[in-house]
N, CA, C and O of each residue as an XYZ file, in Angstrom:
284
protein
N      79.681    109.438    133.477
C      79.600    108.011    133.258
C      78.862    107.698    131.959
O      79.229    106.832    131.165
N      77.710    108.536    131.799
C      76.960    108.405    130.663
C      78.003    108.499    129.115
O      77.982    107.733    128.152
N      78.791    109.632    129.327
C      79.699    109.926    128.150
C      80.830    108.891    127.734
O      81.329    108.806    126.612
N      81.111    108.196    128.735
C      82.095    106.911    128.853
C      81.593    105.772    127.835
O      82.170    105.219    126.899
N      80.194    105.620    128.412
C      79.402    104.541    127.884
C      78.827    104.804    126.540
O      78.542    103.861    125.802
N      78.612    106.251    126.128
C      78.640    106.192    124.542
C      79.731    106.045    124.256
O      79.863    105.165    123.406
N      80.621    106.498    124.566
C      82.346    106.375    123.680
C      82.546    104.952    123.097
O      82.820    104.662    121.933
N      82.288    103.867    124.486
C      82.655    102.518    124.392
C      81.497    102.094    123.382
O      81.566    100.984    122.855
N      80.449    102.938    123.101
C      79.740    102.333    122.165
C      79.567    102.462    120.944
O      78.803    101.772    120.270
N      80.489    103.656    120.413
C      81.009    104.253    119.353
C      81.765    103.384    118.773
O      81.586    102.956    117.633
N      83.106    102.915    119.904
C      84.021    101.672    119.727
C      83.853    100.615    118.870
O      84.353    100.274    117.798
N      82.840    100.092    119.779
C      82.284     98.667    119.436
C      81.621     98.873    118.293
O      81.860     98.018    117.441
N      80.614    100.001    117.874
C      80.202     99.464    116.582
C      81.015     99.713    115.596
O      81.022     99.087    114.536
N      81.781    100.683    115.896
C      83.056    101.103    114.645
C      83.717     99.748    114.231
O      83.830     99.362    113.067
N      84.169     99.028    115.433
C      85.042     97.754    115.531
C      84.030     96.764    114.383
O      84.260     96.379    113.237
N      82.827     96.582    115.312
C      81.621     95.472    114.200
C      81.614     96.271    112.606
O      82.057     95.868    111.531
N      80.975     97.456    112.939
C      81.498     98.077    111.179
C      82.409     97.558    110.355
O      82.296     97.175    109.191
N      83.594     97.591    111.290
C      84.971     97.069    109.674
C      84.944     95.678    110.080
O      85.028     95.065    109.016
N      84.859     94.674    111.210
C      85.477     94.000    111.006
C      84.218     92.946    110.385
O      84.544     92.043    109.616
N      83.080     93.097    110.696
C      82.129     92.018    110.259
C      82.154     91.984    108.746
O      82.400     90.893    108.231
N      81.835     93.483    107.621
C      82.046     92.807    105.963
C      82.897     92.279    105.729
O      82.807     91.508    104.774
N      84.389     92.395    106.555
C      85.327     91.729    105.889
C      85.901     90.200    106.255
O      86.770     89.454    105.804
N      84.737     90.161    107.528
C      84.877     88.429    107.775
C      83.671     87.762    106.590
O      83.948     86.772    105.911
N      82.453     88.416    106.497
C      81.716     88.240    105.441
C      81.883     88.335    103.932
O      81.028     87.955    103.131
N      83.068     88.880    103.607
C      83.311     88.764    101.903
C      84.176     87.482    101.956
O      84.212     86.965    100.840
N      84.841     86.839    102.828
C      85.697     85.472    102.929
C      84.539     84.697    102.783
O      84.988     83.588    102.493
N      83.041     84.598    102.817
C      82.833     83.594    102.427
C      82.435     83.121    101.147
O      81.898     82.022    101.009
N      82.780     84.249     99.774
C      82.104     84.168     99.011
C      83.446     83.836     98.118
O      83.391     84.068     96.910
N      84.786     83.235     98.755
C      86.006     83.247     98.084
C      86.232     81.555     97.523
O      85.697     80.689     98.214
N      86.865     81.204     96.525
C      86.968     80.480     95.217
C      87.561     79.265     96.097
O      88.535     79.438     96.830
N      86.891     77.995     95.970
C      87.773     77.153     96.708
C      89.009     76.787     96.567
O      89.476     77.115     95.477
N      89.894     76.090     97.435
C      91.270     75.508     97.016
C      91.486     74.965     96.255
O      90.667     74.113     95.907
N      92.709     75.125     95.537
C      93.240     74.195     94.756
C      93.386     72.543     95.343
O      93.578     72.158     96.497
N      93.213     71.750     94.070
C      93.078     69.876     94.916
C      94.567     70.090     94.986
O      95.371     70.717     94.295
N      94.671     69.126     96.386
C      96.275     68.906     96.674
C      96.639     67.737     95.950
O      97.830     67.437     96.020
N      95.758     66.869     95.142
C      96.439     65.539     95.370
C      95.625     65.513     93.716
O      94.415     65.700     93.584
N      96.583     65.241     92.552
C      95.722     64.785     90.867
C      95.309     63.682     91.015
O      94.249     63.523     90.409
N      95.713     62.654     91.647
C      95.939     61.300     91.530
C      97.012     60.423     91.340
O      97.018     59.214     91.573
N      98.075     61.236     90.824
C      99.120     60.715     90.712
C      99.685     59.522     91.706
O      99.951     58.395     91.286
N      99.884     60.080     93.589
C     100.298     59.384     94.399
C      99.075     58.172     94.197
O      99.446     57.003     94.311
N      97.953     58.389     93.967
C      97.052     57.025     94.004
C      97.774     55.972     93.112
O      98.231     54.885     93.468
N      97.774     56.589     91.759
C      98.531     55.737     90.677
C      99.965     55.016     91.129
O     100.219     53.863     90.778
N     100.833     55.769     91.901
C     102.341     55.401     92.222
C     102.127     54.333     93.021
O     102.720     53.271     92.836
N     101.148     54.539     94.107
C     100.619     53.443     95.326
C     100.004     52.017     94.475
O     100.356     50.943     94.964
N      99.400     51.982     93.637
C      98.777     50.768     92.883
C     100.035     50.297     92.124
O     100.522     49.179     92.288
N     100.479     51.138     91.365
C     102.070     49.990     90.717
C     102.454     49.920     91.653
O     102.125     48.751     91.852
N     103.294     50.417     93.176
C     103.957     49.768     93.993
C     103.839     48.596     94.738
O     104.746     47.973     95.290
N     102.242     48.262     94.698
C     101.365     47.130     95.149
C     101.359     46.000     93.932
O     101.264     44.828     94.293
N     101.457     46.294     92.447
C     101.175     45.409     91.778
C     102.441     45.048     91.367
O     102.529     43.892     90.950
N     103.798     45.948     91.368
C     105.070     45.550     91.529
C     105.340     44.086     92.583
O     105.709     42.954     92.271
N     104.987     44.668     93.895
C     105.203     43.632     94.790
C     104.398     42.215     95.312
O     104.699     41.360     96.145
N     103.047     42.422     94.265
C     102.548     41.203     94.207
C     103.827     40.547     92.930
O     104.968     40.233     93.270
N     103.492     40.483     91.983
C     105.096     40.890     90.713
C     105.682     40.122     91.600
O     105.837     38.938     91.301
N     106.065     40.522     92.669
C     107.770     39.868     92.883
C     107.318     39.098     93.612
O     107.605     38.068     93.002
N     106.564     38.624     94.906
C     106.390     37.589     95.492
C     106.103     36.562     94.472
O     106.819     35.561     94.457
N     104.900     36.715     93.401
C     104.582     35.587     92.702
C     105.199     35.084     91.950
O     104.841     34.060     91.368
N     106.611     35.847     91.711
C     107.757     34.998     90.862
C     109.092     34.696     92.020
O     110.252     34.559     91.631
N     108.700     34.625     93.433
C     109.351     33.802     94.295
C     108.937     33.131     95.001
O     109.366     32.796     96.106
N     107.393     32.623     94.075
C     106.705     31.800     94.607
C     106.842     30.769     93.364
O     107.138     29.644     93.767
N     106.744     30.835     92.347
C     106.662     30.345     91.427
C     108.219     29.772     90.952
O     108.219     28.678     90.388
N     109.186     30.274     91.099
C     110.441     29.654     90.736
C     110.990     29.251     91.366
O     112.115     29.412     90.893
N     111.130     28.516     92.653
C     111.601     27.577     93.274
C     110.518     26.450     92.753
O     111.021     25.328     92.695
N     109.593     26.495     92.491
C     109.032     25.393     91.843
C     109.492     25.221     90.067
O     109.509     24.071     89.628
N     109.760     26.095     89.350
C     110.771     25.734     87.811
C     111.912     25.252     88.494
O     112.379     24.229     87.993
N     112.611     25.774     89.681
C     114.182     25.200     89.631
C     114.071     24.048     90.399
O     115.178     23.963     90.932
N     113.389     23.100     90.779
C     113.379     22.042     91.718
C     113.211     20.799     90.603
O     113.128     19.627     90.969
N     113.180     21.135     89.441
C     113.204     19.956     88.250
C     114.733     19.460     87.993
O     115.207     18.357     87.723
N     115.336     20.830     88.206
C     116.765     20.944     87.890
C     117.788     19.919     88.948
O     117.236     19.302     89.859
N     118.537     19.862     88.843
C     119.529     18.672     89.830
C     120.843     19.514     89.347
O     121.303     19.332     88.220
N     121.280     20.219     90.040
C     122.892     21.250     89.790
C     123.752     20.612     90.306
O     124.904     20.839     89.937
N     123.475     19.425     91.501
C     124.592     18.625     91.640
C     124.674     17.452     91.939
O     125.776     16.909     92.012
């Protein structure tokens, strides 16, 4: 029983041996690349200042064309 229980303990530290430096050198690794330049920020603000843009010139020109009399 005694010989069992070193074996399994041979195991285990062999196992902690390899596997602990190499969970420990991952933490010394280069961060990610940014997912995002800014670009989508930029696309999102003209799409917002586009569509202010268009409401305020269908807000604004039914009031130029109501001077008009077409019939």
């Amino acid at each position: 029983m005694a010989a069992a229980w070193q074996r399994l303990m041979v195991v285990v530290a062999l196992v902690f041996g390899i596997a602990l430096p190499v969970v420990q050198s991952h933490e010394h690794a280069p961060a990610p690349a940014p997912t995002s330049d800014g670009v989508s920020i930029d696309q999102g603000i003209a799409y917002m200042l586009m569509l202010v843009a268009l409401v305020l010139t269908y807000l604004i020109h039914p009031l130029d064309a109501s001077s008009y009399k077409l019939f």
